[in-house]
C-alpha positions, -999 to +999 in steps of 0.1 A: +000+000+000+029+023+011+046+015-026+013+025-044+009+061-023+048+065-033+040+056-071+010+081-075+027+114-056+055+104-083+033+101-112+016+137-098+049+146-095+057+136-135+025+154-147+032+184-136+045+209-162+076+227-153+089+191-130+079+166-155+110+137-157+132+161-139+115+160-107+098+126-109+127+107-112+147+119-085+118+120-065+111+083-070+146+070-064+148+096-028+118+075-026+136+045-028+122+033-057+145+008-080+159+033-106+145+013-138+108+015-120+120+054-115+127+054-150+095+034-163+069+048-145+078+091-152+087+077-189+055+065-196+040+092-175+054+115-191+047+104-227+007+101-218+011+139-214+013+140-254-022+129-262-037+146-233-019+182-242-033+176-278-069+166-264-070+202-244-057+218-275-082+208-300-112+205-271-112+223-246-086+252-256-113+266-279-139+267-250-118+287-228-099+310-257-132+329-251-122+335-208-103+372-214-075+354-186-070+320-203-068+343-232-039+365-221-021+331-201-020+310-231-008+338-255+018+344-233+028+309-230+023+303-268+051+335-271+077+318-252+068+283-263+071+297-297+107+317-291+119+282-279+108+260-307+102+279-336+141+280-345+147+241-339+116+230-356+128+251-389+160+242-390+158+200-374+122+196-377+111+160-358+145+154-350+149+193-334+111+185-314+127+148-302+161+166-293+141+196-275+129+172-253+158+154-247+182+185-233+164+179-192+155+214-193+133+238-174+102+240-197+117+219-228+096+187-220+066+172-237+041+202-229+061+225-245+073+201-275+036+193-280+022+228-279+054+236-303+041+206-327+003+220-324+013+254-331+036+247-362+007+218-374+030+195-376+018+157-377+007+145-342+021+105-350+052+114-363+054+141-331+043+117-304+073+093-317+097+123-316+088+135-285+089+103-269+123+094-282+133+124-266+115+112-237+132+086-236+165+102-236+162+127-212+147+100-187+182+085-191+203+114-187+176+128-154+183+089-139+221+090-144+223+123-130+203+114-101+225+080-093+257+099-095+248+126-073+229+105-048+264+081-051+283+111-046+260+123-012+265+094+004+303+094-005+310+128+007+290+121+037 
């Protein structure tokens, strides 16, 4: 029971926006979590953000464009999401949205790569499977990181 409490605050963790892999992972393995479980769970967590981002985009996003503060928010976001991406997706396309991802970033994770890949209409299959592979890249580099500097902690200490 204590394992399945420890799974969902890490899956909350993982769905959350600006944390995504970066906090979920270390999170789980503080948590004492086996690092490939770590790994697993925020990757796939972190993936299923893709459809859902698109579902809000295409569903509910035109609902609350009419709200004058959703309005002004998701401009806002949509400015800087666009300063980010626009550059990589016009010069590296798929392979700029996958490698976007994978750099373990402040705000260059899946919400960001998927609102990028909405914006620019670019094909949701083909961007699923690049932002996943860069999913699944950053999850590697976020869990290495995490095992050397929990290795070095408890080396110093």
């Amino acid at each position: 029971m204590v394992k399945i409490i420890k799974i969902i605050h890490i899956i909350v963790v993982t769905l959350l926006p600006i944390a995504e892999l970066r906090g979920g992972i270390p999170l789980a393995i503080a948590l004492g979590l086996n690092p490939f479980l770590a790994y697993t769970i925020c990757v796939v967590t972190n993936i299923a953000v893709v459809p859902i981002v698109y579902f809000f985009l295409e569903n509910i996003h035109l609902f609350m464009i009419s709200f004058p503060w959703y309005k002004k928010t998701f401009d806002r976001f949509l400015q800087r999401t666009r300063q980010k991406v626009e550059p990589k997706i016009k010069k590296w396309g798929y392979l700029g949205l996958a490698l976007f991802v994978a750099v373990p970033l402040p705000v260059t994770g899946a919400y960001t790569a998927t609102l990028g890949a909405w914006f620019f209409g670019m094909n949701k299959k083909i961007s699923l499977v690049a932002i996943a592979l860069g999913v699944l890249i950053s999850g590697v580099v976020v869990t290495l990181v995490t095992i050397g500097g929990m290795t070095m902690l408890k080396f110093f200490s």
